[in-house]
mmCIF file of the C-alpha atoms, coordinates in Angstrom:
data_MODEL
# 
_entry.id   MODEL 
# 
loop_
_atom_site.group_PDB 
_atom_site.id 
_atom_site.type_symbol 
_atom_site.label_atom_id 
_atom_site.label_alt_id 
_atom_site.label_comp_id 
_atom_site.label_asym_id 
_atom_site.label_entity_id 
_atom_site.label_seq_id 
_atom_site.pdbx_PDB_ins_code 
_atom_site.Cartn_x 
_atom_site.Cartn_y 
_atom_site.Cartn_z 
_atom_site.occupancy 
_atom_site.B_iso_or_equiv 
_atom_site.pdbx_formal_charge 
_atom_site.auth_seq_id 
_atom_site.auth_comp_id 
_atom_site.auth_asym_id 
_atom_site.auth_atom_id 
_atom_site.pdbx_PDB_model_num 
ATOM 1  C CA . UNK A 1 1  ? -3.966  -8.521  24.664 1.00 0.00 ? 1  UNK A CA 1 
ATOM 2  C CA . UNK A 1 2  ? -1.397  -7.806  22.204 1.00 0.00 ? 2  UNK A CA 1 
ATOM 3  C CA . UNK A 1 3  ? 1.227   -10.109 24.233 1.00 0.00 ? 3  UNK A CA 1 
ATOM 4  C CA . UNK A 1 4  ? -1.222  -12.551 24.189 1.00 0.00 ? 4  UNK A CA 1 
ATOM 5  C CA . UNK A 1 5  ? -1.864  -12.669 20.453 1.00 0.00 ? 5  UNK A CA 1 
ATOM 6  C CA . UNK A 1 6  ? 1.599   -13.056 19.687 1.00 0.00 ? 6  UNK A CA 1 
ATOM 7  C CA . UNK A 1 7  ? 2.276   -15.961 21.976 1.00 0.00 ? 7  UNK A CA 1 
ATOM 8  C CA . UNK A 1 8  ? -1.106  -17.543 20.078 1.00 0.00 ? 8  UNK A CA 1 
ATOM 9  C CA . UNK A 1 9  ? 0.657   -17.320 16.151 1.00 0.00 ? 9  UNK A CA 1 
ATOM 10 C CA . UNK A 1 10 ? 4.361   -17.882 17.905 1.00 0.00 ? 10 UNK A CA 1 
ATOM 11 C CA . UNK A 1 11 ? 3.088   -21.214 19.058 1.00 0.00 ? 11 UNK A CA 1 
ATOM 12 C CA . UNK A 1 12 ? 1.103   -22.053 15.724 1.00 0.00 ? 12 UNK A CA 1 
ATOM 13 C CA . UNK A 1 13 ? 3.682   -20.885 12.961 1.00 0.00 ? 13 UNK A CA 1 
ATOM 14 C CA . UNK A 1 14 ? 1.761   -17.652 12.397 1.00 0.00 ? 14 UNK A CA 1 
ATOM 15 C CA . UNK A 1 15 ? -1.816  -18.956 12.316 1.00 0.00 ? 15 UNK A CA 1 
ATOM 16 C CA . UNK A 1 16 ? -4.570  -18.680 15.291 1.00 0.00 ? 16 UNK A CA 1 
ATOM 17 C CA . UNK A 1 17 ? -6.176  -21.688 15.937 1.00 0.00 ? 17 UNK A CA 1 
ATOM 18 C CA . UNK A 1 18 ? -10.355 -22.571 15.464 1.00 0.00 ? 18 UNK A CA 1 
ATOM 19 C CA . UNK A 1 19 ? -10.652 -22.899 19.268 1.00 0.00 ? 19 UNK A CA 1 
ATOM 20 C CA . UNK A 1 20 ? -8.115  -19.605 19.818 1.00 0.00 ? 20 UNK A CA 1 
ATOM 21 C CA . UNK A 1 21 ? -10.366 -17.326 17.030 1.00 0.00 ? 21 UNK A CA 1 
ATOM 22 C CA . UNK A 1 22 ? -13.389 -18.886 18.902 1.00 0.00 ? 22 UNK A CA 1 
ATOM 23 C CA . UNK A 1 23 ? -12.772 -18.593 22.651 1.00 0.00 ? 23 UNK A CA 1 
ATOM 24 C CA . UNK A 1 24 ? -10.014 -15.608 22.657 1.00 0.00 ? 24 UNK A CA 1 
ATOM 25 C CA . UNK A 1 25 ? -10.597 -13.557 19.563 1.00 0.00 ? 25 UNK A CA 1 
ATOM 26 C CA . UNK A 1 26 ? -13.964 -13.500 18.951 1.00 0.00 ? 26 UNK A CA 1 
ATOM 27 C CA . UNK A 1 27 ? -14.727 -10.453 18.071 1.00 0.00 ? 27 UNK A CA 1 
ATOM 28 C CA . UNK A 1 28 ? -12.334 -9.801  15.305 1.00 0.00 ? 28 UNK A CA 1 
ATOM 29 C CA . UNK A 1 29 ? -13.825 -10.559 11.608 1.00 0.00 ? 29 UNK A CA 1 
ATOM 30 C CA . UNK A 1 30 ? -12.487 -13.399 9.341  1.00 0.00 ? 30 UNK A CA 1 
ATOM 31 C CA . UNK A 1 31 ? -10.713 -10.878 7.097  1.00 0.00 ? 31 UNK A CA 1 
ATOM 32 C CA . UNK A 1 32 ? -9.060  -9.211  10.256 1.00 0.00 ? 32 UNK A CA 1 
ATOM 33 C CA . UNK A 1 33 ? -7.583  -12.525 11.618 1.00 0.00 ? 33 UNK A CA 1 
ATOM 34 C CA . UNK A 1 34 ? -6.144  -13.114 7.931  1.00 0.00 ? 34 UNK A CA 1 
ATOM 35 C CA . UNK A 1 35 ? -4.918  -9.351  7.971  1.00 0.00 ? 35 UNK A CA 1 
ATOM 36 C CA . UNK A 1 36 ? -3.243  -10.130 11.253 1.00 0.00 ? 36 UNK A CA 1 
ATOM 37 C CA . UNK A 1 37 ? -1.636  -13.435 10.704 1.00 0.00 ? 37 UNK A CA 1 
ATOM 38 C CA . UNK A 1 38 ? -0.187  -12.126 7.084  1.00 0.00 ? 38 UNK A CA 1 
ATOM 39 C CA . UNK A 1 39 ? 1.250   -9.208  8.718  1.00 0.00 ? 39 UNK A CA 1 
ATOM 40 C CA . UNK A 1 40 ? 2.652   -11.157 11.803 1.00 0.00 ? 40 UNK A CA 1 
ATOM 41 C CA . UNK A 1 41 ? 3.802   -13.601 8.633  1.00 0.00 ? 41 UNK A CA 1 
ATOM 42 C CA . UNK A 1 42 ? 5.510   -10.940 6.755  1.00 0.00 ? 42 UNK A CA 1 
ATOM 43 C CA . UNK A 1 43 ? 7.347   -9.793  9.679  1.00 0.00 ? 43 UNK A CA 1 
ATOM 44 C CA . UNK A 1 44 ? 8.370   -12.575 12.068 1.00 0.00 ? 44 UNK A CA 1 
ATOM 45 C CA . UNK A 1 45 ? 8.641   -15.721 9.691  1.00 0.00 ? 45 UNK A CA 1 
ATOM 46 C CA . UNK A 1 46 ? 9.583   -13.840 6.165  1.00 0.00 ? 46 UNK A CA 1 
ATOM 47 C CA . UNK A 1 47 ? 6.926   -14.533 4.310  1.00 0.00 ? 47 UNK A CA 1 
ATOM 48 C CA . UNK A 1 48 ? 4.921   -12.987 1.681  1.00 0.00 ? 48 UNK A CA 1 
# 
């Protein structure tokens, strides 16, 4: 799931997309996905 996640914000500059937070990652919150894309953000693409 992890793997999976990663490919999702490698492939969208560090952002999941509406249909990806829909369909595969529905059950996180709003303020986990922003959590998650900040940190991948802050690690993989410098920012922050």
């Amino acid at each position: 799931m992890i793997a999976l996640l990663v490919n999702f914000l490698e492939q969208n500059n560090g952002q999941l997309s509406n249909r990806t937070k829909e369909k595969e990652f529905q059950a996180l919150t709003g303020k986990e996905i922003v959590f998650i894309e900040n940190l991948y953000k802050s690690i993989f693409l410098n920012y922050i």
